[in-house]
OpenMM code with the backbone's topology and positions (N, CA, C; nanometers):
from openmm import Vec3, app, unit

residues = "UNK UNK UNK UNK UNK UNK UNK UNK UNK UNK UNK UNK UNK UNK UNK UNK UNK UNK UNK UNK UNK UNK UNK UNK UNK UNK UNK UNK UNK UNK UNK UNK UNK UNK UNK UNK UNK UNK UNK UNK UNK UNK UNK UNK UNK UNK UNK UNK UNK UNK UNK UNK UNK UNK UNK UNK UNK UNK UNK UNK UNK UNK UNK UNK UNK UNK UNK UNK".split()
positions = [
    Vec3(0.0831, -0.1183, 0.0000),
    Vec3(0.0000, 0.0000, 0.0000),
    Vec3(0.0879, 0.1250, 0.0000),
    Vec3(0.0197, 0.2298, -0.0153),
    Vec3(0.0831, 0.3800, -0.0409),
    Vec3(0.0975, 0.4286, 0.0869),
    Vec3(0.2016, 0.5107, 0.0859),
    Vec3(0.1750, 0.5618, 0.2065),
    Vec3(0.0710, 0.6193, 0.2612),
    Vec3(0.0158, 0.7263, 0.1520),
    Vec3(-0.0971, 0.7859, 0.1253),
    Vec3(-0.2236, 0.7154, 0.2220),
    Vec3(-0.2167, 0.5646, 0.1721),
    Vec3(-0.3319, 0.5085, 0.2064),
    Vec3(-0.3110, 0.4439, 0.3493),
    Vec3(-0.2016, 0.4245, 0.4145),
    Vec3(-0.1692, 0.4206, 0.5517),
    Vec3(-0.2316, 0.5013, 0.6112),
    Vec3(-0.2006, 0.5723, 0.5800),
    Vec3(-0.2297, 0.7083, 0.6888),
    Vec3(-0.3823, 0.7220, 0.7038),
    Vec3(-0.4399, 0.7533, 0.5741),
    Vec3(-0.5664, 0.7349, 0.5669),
    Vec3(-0.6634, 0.6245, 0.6277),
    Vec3(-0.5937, 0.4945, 0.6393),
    Vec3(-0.6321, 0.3798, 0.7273),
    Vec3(-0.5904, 0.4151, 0.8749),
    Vec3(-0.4961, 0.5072, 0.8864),
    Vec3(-0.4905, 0.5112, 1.0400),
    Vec3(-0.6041, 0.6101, 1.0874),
    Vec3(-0.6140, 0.7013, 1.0564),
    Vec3(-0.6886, 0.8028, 1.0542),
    Vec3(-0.8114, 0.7431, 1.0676),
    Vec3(-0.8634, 0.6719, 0.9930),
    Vec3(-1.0106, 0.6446, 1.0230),
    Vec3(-0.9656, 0.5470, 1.1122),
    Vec3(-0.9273, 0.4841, 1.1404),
    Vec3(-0.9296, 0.3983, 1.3087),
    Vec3(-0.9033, 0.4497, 1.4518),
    Vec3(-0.8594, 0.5598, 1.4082),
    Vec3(-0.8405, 0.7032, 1.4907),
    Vec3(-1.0039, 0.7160, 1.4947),
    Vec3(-1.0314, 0.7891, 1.4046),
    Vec3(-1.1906, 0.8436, 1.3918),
    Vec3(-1.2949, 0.7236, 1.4511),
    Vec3(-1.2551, 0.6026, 1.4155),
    Vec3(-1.3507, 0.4394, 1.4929),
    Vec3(-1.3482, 0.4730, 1.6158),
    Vec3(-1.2124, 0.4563, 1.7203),
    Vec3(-1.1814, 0.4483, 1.8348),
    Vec3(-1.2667, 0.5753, 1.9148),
    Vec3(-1.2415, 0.6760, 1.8293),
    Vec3(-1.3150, 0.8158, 1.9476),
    Vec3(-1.4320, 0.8117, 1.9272),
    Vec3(-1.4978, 0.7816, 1.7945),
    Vec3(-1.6642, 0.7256, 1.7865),
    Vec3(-1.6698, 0.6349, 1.8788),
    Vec3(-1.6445, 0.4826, 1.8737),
    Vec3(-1.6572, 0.4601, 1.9642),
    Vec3(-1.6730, 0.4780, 2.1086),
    Vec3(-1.5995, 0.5359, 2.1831),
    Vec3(-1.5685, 0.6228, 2.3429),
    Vec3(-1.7039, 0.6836, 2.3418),
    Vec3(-1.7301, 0.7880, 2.2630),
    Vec3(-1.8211, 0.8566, 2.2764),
    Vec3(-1.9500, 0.7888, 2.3163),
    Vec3(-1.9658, 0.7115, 2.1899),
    Vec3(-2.0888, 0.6070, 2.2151),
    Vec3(-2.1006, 0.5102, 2.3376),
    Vec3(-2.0251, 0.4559, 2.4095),
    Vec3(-1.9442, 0.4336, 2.4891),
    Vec3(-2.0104, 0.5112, 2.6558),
    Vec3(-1.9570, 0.6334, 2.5873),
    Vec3(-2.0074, 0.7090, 2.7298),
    Vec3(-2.1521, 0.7584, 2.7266),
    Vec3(-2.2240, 0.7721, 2.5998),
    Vec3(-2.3174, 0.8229, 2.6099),
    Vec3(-2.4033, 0.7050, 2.6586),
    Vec3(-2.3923, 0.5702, 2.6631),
    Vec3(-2.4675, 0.4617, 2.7042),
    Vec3(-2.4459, 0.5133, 2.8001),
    Vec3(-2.3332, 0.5111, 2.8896),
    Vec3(-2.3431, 0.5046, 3.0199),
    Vec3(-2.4171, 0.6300, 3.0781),
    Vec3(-2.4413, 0.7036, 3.0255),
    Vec3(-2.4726, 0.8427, 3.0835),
    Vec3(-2.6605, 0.7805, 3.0472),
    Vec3(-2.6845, 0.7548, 2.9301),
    Vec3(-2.8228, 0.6824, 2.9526),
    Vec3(-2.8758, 0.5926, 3.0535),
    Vec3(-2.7649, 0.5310, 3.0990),
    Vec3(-2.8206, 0.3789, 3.2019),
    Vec3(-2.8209, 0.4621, 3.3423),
    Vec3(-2.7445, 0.5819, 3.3567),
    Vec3(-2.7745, 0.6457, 3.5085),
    Vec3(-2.8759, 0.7186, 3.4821),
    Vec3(-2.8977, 0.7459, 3.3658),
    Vec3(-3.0650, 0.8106, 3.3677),
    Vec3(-3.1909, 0.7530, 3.4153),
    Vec3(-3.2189, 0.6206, 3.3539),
    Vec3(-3.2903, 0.5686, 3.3175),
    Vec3(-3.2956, 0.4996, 3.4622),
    Vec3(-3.1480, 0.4660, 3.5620),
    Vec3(-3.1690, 0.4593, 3.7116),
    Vec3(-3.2564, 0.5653, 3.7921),
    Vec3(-3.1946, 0.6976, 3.7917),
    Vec3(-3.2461, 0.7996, 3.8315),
    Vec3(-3.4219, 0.8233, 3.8440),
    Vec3(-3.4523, 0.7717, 3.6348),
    Vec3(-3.5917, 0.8210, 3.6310),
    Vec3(-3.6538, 0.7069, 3.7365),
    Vec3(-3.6598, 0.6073, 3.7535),
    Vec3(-3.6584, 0.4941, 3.8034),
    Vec3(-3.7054, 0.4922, 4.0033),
    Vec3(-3.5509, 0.5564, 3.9901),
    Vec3(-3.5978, 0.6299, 4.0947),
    Vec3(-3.7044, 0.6894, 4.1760),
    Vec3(-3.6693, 0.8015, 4.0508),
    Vec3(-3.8121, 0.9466, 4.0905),
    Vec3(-3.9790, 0.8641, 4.0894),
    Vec3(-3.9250, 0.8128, 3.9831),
    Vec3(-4.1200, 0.7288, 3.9618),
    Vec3(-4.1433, 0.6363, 4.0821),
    Vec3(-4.0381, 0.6209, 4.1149),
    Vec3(-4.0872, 0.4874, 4.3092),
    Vec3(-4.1115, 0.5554, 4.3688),
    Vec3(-4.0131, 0.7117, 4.4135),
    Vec3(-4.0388, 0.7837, 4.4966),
    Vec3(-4.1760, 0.9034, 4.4595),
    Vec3(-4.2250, 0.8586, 4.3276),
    Vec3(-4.3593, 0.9751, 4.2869),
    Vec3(-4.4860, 0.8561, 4.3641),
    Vec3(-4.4501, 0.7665, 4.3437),
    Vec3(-4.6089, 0.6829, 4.3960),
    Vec3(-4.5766, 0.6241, 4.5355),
    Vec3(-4.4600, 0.6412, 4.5898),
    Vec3(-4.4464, 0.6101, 4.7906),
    Vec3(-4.5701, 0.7609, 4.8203),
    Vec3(-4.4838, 0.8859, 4.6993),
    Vec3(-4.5865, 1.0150, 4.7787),
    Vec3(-4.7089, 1.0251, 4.7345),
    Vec3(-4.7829, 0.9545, 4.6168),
    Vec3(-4.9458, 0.9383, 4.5825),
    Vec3(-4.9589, 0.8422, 4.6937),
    Vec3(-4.8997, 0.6807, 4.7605),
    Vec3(-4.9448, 0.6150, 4.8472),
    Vec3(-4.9305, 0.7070, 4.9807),
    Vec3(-4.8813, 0.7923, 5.0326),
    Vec3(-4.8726, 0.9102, 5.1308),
    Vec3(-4.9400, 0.9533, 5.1492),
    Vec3(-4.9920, 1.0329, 4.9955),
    Vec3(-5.1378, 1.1266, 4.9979),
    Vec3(-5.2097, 1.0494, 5.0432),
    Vec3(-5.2470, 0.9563, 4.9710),
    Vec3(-5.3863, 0.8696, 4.9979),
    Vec3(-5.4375, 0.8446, 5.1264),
    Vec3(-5.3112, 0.8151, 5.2393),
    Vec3(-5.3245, 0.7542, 5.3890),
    Vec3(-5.3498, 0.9123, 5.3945),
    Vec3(-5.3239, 1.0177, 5.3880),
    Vec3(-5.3249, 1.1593, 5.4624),
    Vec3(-5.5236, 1.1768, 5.4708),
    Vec3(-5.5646, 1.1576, 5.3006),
    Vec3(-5.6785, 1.1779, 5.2871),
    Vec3(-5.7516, 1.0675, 5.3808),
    Vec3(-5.7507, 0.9867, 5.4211),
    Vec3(-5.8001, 0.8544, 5.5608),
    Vec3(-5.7899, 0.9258, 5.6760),
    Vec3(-5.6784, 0.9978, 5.7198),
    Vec3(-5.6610, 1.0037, 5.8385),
    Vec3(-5.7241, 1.1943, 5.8521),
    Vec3(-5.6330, 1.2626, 5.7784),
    Vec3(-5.6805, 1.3774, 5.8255),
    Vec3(-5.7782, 1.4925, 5.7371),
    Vec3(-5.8547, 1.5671, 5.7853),
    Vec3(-5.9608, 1.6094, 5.6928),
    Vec3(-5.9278, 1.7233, 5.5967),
    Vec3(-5.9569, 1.6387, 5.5337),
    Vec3(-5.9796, 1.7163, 5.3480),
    Vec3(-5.9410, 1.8809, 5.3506),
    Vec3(-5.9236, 1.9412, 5.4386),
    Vec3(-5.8648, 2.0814, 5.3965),
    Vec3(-5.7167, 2.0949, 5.5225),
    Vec3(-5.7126, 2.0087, 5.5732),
    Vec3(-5.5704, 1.9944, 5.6158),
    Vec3(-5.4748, 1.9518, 5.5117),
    Vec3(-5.4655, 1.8080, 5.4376),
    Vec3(-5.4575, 1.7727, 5.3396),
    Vec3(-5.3978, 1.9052, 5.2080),
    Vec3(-5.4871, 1.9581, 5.2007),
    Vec3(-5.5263, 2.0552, 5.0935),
    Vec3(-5.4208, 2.1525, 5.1051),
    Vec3(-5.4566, 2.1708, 5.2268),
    Vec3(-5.2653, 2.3145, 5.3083),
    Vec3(-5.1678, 2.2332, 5.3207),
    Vec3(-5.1592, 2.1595, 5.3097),
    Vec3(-5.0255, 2.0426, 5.2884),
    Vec3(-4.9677, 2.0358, 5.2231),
    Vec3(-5.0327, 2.0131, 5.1240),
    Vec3(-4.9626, 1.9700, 5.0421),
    Vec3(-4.9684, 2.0898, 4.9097),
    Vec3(-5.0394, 2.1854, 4.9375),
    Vec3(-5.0434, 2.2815, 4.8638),
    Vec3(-4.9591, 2.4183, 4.9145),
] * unit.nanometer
topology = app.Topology()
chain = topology.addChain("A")
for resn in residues:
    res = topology.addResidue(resn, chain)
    for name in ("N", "CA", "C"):
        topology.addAtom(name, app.Element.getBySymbol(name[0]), res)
């Protein structure tokens, strides 16, 4: 091969490798998301199962200043 075309083969395996990484990190930056949202949505319905016991126990405009 040419030199020409060395280089040019290195270069794009250069260009593979940092595509790669990138893609790479952007998974990972998705999978702590997708923990996170995960998260928030357990901790959004512990506080709808919260509300619910509040509305049982205490009356409807206590409730209301509460949580408002």
């Amino acid at each position: 091969m040419t030199q020409k075309t060395e280089e040019l083969k290195d270069e794009m395996e250069k260009d593979k490798r940092a595509s790669l990484k990138i893609i790479d990190s952007l998974e990972q930056r998705i999978f702590k998301l997708e923990k996170v949202l995960e998260s928030h949505a357990k901790c959004i319905g512990e506080l709808r199962e919260d509300k619910d016991e509040w509305f049982k126990i205490l009356p409807r405009s206590w409730v209301s200043y509460l949580l408002y």
